[in-house]
C-alpha positions in Angstrom: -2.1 -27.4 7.2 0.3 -30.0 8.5 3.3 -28.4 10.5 5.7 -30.0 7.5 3.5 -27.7 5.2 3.8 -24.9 8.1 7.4 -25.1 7.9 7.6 -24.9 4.2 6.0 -21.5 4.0 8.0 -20.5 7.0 11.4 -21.5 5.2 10.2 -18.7 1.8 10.4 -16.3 4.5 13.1 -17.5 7.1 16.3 -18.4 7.0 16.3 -21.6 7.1 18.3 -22.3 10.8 15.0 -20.4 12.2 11.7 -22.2 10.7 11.8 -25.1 13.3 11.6 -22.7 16.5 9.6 -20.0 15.2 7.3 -22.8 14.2 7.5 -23.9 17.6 6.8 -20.6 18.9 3.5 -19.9 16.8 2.4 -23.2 17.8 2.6 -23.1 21.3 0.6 -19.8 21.3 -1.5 -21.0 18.3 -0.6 -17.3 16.9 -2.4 -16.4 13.3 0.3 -15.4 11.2 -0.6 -13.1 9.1 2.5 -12.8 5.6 1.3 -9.7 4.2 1.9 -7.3 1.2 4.7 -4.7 1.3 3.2 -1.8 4.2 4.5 1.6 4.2 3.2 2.2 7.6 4.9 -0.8 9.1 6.7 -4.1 8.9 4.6 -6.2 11.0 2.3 -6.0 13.9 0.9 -8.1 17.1 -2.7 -8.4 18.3 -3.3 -9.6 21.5 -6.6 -12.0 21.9 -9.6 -9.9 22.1 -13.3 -10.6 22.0 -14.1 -10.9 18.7 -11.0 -12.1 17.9 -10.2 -15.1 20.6 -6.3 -15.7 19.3 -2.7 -13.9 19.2 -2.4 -12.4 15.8 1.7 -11.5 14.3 1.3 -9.9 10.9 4.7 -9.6 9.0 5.6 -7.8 5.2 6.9 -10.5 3.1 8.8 -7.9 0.9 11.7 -8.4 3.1 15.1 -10.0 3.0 15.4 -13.4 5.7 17.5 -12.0 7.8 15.0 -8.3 8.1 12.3 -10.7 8.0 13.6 -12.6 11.0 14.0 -9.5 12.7 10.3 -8.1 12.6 9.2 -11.2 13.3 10.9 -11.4 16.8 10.2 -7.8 17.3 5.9 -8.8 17.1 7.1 -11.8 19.4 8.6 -10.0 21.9 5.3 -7.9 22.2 3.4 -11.8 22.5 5.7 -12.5 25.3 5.2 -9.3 27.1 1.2 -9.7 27.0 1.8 -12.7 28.3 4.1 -11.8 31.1 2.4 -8.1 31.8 -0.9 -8.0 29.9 -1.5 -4.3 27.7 -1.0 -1.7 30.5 2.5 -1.2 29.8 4.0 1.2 27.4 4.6 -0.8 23.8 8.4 -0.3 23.5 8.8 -0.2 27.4 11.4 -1.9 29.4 9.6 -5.2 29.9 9.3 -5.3 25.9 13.2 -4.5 25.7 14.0 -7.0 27.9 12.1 -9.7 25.7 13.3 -8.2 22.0 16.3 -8.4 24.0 16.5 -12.5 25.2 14.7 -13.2 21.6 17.5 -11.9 19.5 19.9 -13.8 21.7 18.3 -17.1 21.6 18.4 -16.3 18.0 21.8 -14.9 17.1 23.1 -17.8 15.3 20.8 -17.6 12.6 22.5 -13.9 11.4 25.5 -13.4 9.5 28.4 -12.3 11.3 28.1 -8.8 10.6 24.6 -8.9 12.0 25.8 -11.1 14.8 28.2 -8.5 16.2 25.8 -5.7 16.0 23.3 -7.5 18.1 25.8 -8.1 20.5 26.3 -5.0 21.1 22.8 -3.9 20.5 21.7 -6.1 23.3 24.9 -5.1 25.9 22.4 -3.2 27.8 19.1 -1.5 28.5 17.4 0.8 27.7 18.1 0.0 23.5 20.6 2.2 22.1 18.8 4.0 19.7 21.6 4.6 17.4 22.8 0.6 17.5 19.2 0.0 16.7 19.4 2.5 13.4 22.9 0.7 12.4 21.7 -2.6 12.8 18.4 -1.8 10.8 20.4 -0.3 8.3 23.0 -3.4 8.0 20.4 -5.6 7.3 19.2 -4.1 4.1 22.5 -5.3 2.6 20.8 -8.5 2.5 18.1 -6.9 0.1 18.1 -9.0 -2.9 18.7 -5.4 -5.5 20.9 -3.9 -2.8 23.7 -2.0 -4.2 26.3 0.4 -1.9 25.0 3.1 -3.3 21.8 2.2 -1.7 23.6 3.6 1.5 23.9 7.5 0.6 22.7 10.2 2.9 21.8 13.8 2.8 25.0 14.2 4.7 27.7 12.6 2.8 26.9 15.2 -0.2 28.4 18.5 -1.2 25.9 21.7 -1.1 24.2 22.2 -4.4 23.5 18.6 -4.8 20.3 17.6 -6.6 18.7 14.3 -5.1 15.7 12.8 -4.2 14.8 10.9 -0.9 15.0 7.5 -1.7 11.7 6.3 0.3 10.1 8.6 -1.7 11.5 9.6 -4.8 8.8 11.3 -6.8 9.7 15.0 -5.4 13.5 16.2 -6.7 15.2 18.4 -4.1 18.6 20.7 -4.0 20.6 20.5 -0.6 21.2 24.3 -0.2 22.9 24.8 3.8 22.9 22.4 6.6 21.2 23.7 10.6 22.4 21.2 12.9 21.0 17.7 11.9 18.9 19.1 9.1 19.3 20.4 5.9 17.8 23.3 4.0 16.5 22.1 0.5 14.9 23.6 -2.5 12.2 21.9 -4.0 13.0 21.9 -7.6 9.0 21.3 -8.9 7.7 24.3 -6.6 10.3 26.3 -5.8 10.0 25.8 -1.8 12.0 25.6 0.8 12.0 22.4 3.3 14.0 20.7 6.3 15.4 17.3 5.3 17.2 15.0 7.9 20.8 15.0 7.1 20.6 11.2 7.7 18.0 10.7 5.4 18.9 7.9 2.0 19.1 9.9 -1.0 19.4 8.8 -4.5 21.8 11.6 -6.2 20.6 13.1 -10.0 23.4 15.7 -10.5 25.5 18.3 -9.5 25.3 22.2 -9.5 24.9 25.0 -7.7 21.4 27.0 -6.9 
């Protein structure tokens, strides 16, 4: 595949003020990228060269919106750069990792939005990560989902007691929010009749109103 061809695929993935240096990037490391189908258990995910397996490896999801995409995708380079800098006896999400998610969403913080762009600032103020700017940022960037909708952005939390709902990651089970404990909320199962703990930060999809 020619690099113009390269790019091409790159730019049905990326915005488009990123394909030229993330092109760059994979070539200079000659990293397989691996676009795969939508992953429930991740996003993406880098391989460092192995045996059997002489070659840096970045696998992304390419469900995702540019800007998410984008994201994951300097997240799995970040890792490449801290293999290279400190090989695999460090922890995965360590402080040498941080540092490098860190400079990469720098060197890349013109190709966000604005609303994007201030959380990263702040996001990358300081290490360790703030876990909570993390989860905003995260959560920002599915506004950029192609079906997103506001509504999209209801949690556990923002509803009365009595509430019937149903987690929106997985909406096959219909629940009723019945009293909260701390961050957590007691809900009734309305297909079995059991109780469970549900994060009060959890995105719900609301069905109706009542009381149990």
């Amino acid at each position: 595949m020619s690099p113009e061809e390269y790019k091409a695929v790159l730019a049905k993935y990326l915005p488009a003020t990123a394909v030229d240096s993330v092109y760059d990037f994979l070539d200079r490391y000659k990293v397989f990228l691996h676009i795969t189908r939508k992953r429930t258990s991740k996003l993406g995910d880098y391989r460092w060269p192995q045996p059997r397996h002489n070659y840096h490896e970045i696998s992304v999801n390419g469900d995702m919106n540019p800007y998410k995409f984008l994201q994951v995708m300097l997240h799995e380079m970040a890792h490449l750069n801290t293999y290279q800098r400190h090989g695999n006896d460090i922890q995965p999400h360590g402080h040498e990792w941080q540092e490098e998610y860190r400079q990469l969403l720098r060197q890349y913080l013109s190709c966000f939005p604005d609303d994007i762009v201030a959380l990263i600032t702040q996001y990358t103020s300081r290490i360790p990560l703030s876990r909570t700017l993390e989860k905003q940022f995260d959560e920002q960037l599915r506004h950029y989902d192609p079906n997103y909708t506001p509504s999209d952005d209801l949690t556990l939390d923002q509803l009365p007691p009595g509430t019937a709902f149903r987690i929106a990651s997985k909406p096959h089970k219909p629940f009723r929010s019945l009293e909260k404990r701390r961050t957590r909320w007691i809900c009734l199962g309305l297909d079995d009749n059991k109780k469970y703990l549900v994060s009060g930060s959890a995105r719900v999809v609301v069905e109706g109103r009542g009381k149990n």
